[in-house]
PALUMKE-695835 format. One line per 5 residues: number of its first residue (from 1); their letters; for each residue z, x, y of C-alpha. Coordinates in steps of 0.25 Angstrom, whole numbers, plus 5000, padded with zeros to 4 digits. Each point is the difference from the previous one (the first is absolute). Layout:
NUM> a> Z X Y; ... .
END
This chain:
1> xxxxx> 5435 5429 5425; 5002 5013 5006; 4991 5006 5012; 4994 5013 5000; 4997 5007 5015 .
6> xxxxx> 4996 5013 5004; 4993 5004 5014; 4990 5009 5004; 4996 5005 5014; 5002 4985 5004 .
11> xxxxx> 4994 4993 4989; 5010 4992 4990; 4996 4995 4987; 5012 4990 4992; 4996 4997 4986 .
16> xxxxx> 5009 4989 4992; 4996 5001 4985; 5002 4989 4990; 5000 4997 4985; 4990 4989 4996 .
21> xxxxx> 5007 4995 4989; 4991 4991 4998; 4989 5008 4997; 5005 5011 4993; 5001 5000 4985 .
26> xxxxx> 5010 5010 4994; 4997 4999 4986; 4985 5005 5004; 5006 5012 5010; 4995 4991 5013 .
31> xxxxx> 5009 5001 5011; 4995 4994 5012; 5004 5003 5016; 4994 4994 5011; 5004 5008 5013 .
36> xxxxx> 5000 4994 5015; 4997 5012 5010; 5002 4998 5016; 4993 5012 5007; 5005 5000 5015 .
41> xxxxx> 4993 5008 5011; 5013 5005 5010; 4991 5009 5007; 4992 4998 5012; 4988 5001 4997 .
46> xxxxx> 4990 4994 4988; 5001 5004 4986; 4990 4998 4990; 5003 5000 4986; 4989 5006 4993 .
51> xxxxx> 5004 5003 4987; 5014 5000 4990; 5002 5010 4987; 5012 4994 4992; 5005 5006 4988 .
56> xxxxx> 5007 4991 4990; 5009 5005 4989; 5005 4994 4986; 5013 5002 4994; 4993 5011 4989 .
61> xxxxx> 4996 5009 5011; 4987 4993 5000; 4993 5001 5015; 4988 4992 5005; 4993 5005 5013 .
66> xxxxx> 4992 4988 5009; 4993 5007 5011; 4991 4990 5008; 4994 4994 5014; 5010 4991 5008 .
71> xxxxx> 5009 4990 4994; 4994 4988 4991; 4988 5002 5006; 5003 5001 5014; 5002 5013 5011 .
76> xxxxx> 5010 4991 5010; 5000 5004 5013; 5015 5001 5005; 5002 4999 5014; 5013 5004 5008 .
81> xxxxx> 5011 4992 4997; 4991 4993 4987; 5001 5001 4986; 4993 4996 4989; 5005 4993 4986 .
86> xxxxx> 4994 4999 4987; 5004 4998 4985; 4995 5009 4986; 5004 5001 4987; 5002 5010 4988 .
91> xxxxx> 5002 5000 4987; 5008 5010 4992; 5001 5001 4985; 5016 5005 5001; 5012 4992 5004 .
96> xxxxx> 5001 5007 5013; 4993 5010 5009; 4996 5002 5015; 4990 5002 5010; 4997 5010 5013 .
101> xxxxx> 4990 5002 5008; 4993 5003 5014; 4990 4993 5009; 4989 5008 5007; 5000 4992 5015 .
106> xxxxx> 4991 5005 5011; 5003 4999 5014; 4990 4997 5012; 4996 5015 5004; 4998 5003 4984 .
111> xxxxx> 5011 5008 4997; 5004 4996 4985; 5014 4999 4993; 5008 4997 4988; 5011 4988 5002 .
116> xxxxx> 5011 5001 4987; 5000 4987 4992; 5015 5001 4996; 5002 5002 4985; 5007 4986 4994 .
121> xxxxx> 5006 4996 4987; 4993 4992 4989; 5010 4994 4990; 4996 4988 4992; 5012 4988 5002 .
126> xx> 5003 5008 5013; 5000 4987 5008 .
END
């Protein structure tokens, strides 16, 4: 499995997609990845991740934009040195595609910014 890093005034985000062979279905146009993201605060002060934006493209072109609050359904509070880990899902209709992204993280005085979610691969069998 290959690691996807990227960093951004101090905050770290490492995604490992995965094929869910299991769960995919080819013949119907399901291809299932589950991806596990590590989030590492680096900085030193607290970050609060308030909200993530990912696009997901198909191998036709096709992109889907998922905008929302947090992070399956939680806003973690990273403090220096800590991290925070959590597992999703997508499904594509294509063989292969990939995902990018950002996190909106608020720091203690208010200020907002955008932390890169790395763009990683999704290739069915890619195991």
């Amino acid at each position: 499995m290959q690691t996807y890093v990227a960093t951004t005034e101090n905050i770290t985000v490492s995604v490992r997609p995965i094929y869910l062979d299991g769960q995919s279905d080819p013949m119907s146009r399901k291809f299932v990845f589950a991806y596990y993201v590590r989030i590492v605060n680096e900085g030193e002060g607290e970050v609060q991740l308030i909200r993530r934006h990912w696009f997901i493209h198909d191998a036709r072109g096709d992109v889907k934009e998922v905008e929302g609050e947090g992070v399956v359904g939680k806003q973690p509070l990273l403090h220096p040195g800590g991290s925070h880990e959590y597992s999703s899902f997508c499904v594509l209709e294509t063989f292969e595609g990939y995902m990018e992204g950002t996190y909106v993280m608020v720091r203690q005085n208010g200020d907002r910014f955008r932390v890169t979610i790395p763009r990683f691969n999704l290739r069915a069998a890619a195991n």
